[in-house]
TILO-829485 format. One record per residue: x, y, z of N, C-alpha, C in turn; residue in one letter. Coordinates in steps of 0.2 Angstrom, whole numbers. Example, Ala and Ser with C-alpha at 12.3 -4.5 7.8 and 13.67 -1.06 7.14 Angstrom:
<drenses>
66,-28,39,62,-22,39,66,-16,39,a
64,-11,35,68,-5,36,64,0,39,s
</drenses>
This chain:
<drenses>
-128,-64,82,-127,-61,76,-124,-67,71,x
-126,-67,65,-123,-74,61,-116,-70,58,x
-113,-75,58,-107,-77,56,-106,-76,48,x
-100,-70,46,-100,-67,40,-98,-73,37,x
-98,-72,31,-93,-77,23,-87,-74,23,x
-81,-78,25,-74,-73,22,-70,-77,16,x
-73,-74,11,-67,-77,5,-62,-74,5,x
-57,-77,7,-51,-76,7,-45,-79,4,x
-43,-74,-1,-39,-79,-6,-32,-72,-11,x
-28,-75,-12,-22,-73,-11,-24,-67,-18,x
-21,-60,-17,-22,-56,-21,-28,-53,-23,x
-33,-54,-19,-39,-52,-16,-40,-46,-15,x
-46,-43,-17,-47,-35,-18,-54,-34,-13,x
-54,-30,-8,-58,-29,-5,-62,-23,-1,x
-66,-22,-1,-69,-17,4,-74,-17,10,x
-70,-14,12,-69,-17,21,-74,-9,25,x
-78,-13,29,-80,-8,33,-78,-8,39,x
-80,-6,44,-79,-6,54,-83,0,56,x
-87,-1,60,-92,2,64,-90,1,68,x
-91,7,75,-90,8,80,-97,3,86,x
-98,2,89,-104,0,92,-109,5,95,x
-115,2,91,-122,4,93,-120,14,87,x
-115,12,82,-115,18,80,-111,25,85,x
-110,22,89,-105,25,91,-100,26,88,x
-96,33,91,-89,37,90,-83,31,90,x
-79,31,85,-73,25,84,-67,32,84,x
-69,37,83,-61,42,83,-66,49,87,x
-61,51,91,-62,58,94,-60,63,93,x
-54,60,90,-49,68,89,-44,67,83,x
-41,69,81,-33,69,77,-31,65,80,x
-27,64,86,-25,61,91,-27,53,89,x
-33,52,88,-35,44,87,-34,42,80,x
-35,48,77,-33,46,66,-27,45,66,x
-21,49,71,-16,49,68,-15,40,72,x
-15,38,78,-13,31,81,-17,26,73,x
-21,28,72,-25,21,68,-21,22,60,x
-18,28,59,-14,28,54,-8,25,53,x
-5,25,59,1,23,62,2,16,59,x
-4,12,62,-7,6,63,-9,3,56,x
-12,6,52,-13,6,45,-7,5,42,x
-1,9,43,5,8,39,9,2,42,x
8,1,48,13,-3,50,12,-10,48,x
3,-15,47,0,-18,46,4,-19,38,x
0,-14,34,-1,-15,26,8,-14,26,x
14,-10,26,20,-14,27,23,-22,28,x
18,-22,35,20,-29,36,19,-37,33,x
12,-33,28,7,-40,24,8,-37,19,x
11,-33,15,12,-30,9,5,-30,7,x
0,-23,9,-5,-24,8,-4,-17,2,x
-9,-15,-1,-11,-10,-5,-15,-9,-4,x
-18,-1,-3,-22,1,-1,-25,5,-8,x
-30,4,-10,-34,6,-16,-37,15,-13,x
-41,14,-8,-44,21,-4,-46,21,3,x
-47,24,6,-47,24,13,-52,31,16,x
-54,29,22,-57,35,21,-61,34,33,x
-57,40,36,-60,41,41,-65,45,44,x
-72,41,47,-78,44,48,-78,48,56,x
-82,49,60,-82,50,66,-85,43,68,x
-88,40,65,-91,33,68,-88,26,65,x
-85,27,61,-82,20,55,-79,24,51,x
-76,19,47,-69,19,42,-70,14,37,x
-70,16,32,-70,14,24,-62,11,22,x
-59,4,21,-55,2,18,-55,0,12,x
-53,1,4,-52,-3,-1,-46,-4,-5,x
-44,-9,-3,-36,-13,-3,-35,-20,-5,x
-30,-22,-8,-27,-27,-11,-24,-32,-7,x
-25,-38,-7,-20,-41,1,-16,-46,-5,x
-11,-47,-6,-7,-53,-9,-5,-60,-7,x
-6,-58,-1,-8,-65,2,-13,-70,6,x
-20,-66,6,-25,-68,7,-27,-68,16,x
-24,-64,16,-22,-61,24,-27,-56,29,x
-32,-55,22,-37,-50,27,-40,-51,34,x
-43,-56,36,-44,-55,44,-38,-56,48,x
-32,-59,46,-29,-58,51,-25,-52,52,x
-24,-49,45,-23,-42,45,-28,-35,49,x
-33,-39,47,-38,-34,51,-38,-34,59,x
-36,-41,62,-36,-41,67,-33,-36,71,x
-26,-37,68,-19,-34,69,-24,-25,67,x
-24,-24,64,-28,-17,65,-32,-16,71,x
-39,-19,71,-44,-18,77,-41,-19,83,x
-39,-24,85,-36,-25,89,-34,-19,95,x
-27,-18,93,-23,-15,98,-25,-7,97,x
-29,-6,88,-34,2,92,-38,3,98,x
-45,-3,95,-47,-2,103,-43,-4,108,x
-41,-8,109,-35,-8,116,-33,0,118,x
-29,4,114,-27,9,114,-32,16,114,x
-37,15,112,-43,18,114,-47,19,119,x
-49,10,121,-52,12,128,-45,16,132,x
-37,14,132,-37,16,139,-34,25,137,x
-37,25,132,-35,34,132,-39,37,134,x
-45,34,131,-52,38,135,-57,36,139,x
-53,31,144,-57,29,151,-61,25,150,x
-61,21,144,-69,16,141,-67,9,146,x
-71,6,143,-70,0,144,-78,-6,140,x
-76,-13,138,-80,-14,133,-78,-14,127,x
-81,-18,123,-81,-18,114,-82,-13,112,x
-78,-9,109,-77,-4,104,-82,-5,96,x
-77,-11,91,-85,-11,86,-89,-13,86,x
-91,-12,82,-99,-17,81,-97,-24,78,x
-97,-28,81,-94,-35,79,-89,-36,75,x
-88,-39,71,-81,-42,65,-83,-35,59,x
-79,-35,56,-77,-29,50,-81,-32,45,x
-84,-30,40,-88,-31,35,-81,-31,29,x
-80,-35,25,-78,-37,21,-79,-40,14,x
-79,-37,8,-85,-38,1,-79,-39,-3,x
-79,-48,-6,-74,-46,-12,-75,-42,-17,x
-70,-40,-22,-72,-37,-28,-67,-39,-33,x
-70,-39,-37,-68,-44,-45,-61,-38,-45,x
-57,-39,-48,-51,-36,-48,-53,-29,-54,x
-50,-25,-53,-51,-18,-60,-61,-16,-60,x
-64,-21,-57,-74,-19,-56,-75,-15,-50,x
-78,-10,-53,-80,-2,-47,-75,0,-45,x
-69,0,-47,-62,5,-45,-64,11,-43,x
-66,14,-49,-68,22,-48,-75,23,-42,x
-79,18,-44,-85,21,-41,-85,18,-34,x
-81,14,-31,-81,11,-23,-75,17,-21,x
-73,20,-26,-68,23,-23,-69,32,-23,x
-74,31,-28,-77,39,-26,-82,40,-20,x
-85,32,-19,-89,31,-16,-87,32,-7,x
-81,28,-5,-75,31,-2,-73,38,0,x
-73,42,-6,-70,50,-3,-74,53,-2,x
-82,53,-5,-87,56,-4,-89,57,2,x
-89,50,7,-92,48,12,-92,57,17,x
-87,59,18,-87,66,21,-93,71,20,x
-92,73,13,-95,77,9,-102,73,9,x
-106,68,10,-111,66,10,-115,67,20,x
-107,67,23,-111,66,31,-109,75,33,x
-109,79,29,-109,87,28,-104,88,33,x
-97,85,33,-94,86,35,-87,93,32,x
-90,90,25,-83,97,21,-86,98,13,x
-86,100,10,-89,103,4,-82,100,-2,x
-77,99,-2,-74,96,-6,-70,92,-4,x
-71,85,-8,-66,80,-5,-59,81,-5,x
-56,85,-8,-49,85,-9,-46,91,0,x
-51,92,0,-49,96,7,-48,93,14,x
-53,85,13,-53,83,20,-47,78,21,x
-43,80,27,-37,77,31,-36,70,28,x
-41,68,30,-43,61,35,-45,55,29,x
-43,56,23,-45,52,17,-39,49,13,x
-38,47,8,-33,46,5,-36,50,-3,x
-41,53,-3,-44,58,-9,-35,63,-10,x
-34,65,-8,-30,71,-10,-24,69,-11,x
-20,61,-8,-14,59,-12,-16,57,-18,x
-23,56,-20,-22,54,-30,-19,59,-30,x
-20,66,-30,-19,72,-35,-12,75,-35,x
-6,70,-27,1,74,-27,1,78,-20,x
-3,75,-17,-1,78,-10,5,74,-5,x
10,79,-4,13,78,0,15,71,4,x
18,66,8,18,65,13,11,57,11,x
11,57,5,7,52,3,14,45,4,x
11,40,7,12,34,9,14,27,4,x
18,23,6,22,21,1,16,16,-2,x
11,13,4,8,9,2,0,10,-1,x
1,17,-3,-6,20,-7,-6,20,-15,x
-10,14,-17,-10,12,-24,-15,15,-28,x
-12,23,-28,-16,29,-30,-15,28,-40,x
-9,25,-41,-7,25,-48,-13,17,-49,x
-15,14,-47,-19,7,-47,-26,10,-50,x
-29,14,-46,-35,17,-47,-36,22,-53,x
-32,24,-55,-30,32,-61,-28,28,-66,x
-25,22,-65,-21,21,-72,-25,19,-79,x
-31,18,-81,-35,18,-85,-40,24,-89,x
-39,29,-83,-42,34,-86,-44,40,-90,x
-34,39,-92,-30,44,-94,-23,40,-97,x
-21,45,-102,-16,42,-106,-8,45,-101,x
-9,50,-99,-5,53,-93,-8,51,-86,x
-5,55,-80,-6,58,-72,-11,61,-73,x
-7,66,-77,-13,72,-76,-18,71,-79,x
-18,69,-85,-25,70,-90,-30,63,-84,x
-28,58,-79,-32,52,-77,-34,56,-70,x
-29,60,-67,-31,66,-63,-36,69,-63,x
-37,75,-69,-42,78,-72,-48,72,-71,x
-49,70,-74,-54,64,-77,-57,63,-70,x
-54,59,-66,-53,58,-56,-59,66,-55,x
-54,69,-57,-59,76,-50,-65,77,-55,x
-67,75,-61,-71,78,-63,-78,73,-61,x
-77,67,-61,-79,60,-58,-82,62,-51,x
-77,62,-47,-80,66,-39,-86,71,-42,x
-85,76,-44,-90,82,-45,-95,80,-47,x
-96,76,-51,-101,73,-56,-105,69,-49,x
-102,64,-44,-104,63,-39,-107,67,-32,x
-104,72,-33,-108,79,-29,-114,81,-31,x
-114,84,-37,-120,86,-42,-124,81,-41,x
-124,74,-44,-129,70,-46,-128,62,-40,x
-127,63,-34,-127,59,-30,-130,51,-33,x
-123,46,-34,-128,39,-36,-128,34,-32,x
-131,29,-34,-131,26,-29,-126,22,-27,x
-125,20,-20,-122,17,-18,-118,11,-22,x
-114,9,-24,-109,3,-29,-111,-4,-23,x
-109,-1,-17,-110,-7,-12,-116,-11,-13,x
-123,-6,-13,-129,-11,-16,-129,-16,-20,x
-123,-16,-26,-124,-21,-30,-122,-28,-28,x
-119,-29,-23,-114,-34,-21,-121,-40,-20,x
-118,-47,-20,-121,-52,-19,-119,-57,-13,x
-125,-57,-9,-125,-63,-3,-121,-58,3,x
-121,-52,1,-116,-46,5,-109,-49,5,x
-107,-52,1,-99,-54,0,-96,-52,-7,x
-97,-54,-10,-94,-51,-19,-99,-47,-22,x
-94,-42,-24,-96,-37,-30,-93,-38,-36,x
-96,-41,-41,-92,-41,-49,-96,-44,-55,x
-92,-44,-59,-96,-48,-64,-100,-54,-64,x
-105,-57,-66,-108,-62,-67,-104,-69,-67,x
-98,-69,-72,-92,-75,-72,-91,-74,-68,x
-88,-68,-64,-84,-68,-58,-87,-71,-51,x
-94,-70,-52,-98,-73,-44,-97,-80,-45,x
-99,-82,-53,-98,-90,-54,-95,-92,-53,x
-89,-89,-54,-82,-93,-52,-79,-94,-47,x
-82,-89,-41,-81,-90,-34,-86,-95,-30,x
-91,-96,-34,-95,-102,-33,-90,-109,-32,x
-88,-110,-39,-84,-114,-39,-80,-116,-36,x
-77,-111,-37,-69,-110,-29,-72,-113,-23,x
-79,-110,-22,-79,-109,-16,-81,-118,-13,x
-85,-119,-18,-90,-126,-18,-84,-133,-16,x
-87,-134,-11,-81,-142,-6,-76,-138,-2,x
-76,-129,0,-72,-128,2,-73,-125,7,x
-81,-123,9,-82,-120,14,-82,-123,23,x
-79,-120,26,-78,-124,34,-82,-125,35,x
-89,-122,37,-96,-123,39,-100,-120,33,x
-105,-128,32,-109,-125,27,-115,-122,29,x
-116,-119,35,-122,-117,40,-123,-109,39,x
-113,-108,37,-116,-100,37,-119,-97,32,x
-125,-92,34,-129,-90,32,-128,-87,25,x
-122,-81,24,-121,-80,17,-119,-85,12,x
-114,-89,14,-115,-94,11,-120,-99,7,x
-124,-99,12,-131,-102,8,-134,-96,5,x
-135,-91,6,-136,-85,1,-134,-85,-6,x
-126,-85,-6,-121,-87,-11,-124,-91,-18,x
-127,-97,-13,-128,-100,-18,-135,-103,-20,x
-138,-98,-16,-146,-98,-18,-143,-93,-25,x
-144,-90,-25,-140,-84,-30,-142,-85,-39,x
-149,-84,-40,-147,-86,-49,-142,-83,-51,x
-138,-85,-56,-133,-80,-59,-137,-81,-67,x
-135,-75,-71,-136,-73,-77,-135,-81,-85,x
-128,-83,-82,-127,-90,-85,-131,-96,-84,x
-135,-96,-80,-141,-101,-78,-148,-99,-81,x
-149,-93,-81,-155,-91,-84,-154,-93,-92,x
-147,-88,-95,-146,-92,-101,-143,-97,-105,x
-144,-103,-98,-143,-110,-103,-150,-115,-102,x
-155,-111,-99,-160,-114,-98,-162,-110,-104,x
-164,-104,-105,-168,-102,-111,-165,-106,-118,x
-158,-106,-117,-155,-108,-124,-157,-117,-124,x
-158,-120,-119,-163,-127,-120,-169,-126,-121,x
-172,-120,-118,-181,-119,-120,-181,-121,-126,x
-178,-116,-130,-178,-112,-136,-173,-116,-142,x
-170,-121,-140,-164,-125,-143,-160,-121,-147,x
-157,-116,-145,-150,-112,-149,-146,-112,-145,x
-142,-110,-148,-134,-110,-145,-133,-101,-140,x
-129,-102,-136,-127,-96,-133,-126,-90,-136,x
-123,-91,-143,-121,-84,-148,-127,-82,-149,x
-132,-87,-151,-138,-85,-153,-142,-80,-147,x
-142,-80,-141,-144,-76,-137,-141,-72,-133,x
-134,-70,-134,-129,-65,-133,-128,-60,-140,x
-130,-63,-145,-129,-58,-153,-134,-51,-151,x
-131,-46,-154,-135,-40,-153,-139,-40,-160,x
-137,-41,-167,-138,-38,-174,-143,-44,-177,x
-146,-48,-171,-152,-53,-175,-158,-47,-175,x
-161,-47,-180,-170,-44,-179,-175,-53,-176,x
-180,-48,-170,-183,-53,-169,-181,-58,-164,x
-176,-57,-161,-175,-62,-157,-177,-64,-150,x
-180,-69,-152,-186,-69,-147,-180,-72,-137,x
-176,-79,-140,-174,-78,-134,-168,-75,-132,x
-165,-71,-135,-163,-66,-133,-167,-59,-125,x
-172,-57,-130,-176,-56,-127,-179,-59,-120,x
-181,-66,-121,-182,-68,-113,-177,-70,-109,x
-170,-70,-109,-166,-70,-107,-164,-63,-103,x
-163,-59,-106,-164,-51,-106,-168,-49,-99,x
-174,-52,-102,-183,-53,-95,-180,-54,-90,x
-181,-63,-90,-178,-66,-85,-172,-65,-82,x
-167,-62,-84,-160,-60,-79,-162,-54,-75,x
-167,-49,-80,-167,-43,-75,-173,-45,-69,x
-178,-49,-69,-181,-55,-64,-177,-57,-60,x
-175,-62,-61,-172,-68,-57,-165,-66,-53,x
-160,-62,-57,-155,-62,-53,-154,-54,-50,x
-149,-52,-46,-145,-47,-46,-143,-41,-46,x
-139,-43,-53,-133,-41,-56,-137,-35,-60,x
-134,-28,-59,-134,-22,-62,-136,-24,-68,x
-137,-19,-70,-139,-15,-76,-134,-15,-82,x
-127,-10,-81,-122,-10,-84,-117,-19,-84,x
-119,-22,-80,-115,-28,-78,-121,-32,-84,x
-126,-33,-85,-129,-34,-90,-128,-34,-97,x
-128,-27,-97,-125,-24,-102,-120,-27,-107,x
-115,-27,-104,-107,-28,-103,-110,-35,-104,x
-113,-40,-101,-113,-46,-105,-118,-49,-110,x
-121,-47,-112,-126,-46,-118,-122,-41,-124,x
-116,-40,-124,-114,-37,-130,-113,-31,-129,x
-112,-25,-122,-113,-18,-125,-118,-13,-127,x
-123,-18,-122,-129,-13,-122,-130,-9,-118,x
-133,-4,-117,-137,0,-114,-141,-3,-108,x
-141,2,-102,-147,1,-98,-153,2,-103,x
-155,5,-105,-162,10,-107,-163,4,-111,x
-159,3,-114,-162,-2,-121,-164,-10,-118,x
-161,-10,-112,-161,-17,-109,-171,-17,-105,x
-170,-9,-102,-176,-8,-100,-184,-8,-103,x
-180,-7,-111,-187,-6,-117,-186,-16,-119,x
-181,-19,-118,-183,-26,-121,-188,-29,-114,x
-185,-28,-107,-189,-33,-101,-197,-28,-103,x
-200,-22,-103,-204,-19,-106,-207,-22,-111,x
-205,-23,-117,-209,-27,-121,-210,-34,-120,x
-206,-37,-117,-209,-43,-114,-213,-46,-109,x
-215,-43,-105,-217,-41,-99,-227,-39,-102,x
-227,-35,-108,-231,-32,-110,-234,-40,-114,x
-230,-44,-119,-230,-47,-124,-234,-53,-122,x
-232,-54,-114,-234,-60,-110,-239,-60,-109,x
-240,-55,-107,-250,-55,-105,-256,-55,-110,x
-251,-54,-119,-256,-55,-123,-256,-64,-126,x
-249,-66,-126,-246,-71,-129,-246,-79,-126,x
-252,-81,-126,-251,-88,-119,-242,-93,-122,x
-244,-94,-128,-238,-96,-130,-232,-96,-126,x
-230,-87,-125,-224,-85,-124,-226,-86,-114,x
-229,-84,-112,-232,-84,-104,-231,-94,-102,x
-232,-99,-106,-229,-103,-104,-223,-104,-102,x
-219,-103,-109,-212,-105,-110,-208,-100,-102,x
-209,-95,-101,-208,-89,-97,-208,-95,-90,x
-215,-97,-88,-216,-100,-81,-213,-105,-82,x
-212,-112,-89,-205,-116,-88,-202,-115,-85,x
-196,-111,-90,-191,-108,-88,-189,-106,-80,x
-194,-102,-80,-192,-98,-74,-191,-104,-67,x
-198,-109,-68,-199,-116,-64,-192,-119,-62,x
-190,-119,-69,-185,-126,-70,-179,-122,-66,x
-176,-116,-69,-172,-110,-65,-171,-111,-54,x
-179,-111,-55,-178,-113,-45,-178,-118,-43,x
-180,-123,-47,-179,-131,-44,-172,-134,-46,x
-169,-126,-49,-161,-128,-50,-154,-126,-44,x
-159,-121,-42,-154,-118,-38,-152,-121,-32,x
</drenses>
């Protein structure tokens, strides 16, 4: 099995997963939630961790938590560890317990709060375990709303606090969110992540390039060369803004008529990179998905009539991979 990517850096927000082996059972009874909780508190204590949301499967476990000192494998070690220890000799096992190292995805600080965290509570309610999140034990869904006996290092006010000018009214907002996600099941938030390490903005993946670049211990691991195969949205748009010779404003402005590389820009990022829809949006000015889908639509269509434009397109695109 290749060897993950661990960005690990101080104040660090993540989402962590743990699989049992071969899909195997990781908890059997209360009796094992209540030991890995134990283990959970004693850890996030120890490391002054914050826990954004949590969430106990019969097979795996869902973590998304803030580490302040960039502490997460050895934190997590400190978890896995002494469970399974404690596991096998409860129930006569013997062998590896997960399925390899824990899965680990940065995320851009305050990006997919709500939706890796509904994504989280859901997970029951999706594996037909209970019909409303706030009812199952085994999650951290029900200390948002003021449940009893909620843990000192559950950063339930972290997740809420944007949503609402109150508790209550970010509360409200929260359970209606959930519901919205019962009704209209969306897509997983995980699928957006890139090189299966980071989930976030377009600058934000940049800038962990950055970081990352002369820092990596082995440049052989494979997501890391992922990493940086990676077009990002800022590379398609300084090569159109050379094609084209204007400036960045010009291609980021919403309120020009006509603009053509705007438009290819628009093309080629929804092509070449990644990144969401709404994460596009957001940097193109506050656009719309729809509207983002009627400009790559018209351009798409324009090229097959316009030799002109169908050049400048296979340029750009050329010079884009011989860049990366």
């Amino acid at each position: 099995m290749s060897r993950r990517l661990r960005l690990l850096i101080p104040d660090g927000v993540y989402h962590v997963t743990t699989r049992g082996l071969e899909r195997r059972d990781i908890f059997y009874d209360g009796q094992d939630r209540v030991y890995w909780l134990k283990l959970l508190d004693s850890v996030a204590n120890r490391r002054d961790w914050r826990i954004l949301s949590w969430v106990l499967l019969n097979n795996h476990y869902h973590l998304f938590l803030r580490t302040p000192h960039g502490d997460l494998s050895s934190g997590m070690h400190d978890l896995n560890a002494p469970y399974a220890s404690a596991f096998n000799l409860r129930h006569n096992r013997v062998g590896p317990l997960f399925q390899g190292r824990f899965r680990g995805i940065l995320v851009e600080t305050g990006h997919h709060y709500w939706e890796l965290s509904r994504y989280i509570h859901l997970n029951p309610v999706r594996a037909g375990m209970i019909e409303d999140p706030e009812e199952y034990k085994w999650s951290s869904c029900r200390h948002l709303f003021g449940c009893k006996g909620r843990p000192p290092w559950l950063a339930w006010e972290e997740v809420l606090i944007k949503h609402g000018k109150t508790v209550r009214a970010a509360r409200r907002a929260y359970r209606l969110f959930l519901r919205d996600g019962i009704a209209s099941p969306p897509e997983s938030p995980i699928l957006m992540n890139t090189a299966s390490t980071i989930l976030g903005s377009p600058s934000f993946i940049d800038h962990m390039k950055r970081w990352l670049d002369g820092q990596l211990p082995d440049s052989d691991v494979p997501a890391a060369k992922k990493l940086f195969q990676e077009v990002s949205v800022d590379l398609v748009v300084a090569e159109v803004c050379r094609e084209y010779r204007v400036s960045r404003d010009v291609v980021r402005m919403r309120d020009i008529k006509e603009n053509e590389p705007r438009s290819v820009a628009i093309y080629l990022s929804r092509k070449l990179t990644r990144v969401s829809l709404g994460e596009l949006g957001t940097y193109f000015g506050g656009v719309k998905g729809t509207a983002l889908c009627n400009v790559t639509r018209k351009i798409s269509i324009r090229q097959k009539q316009d030799a002109q434009l169908c050049i400048k397109l296979e340029l750009i695109e050329k010079t884009i991979k011989n860049e990366e």
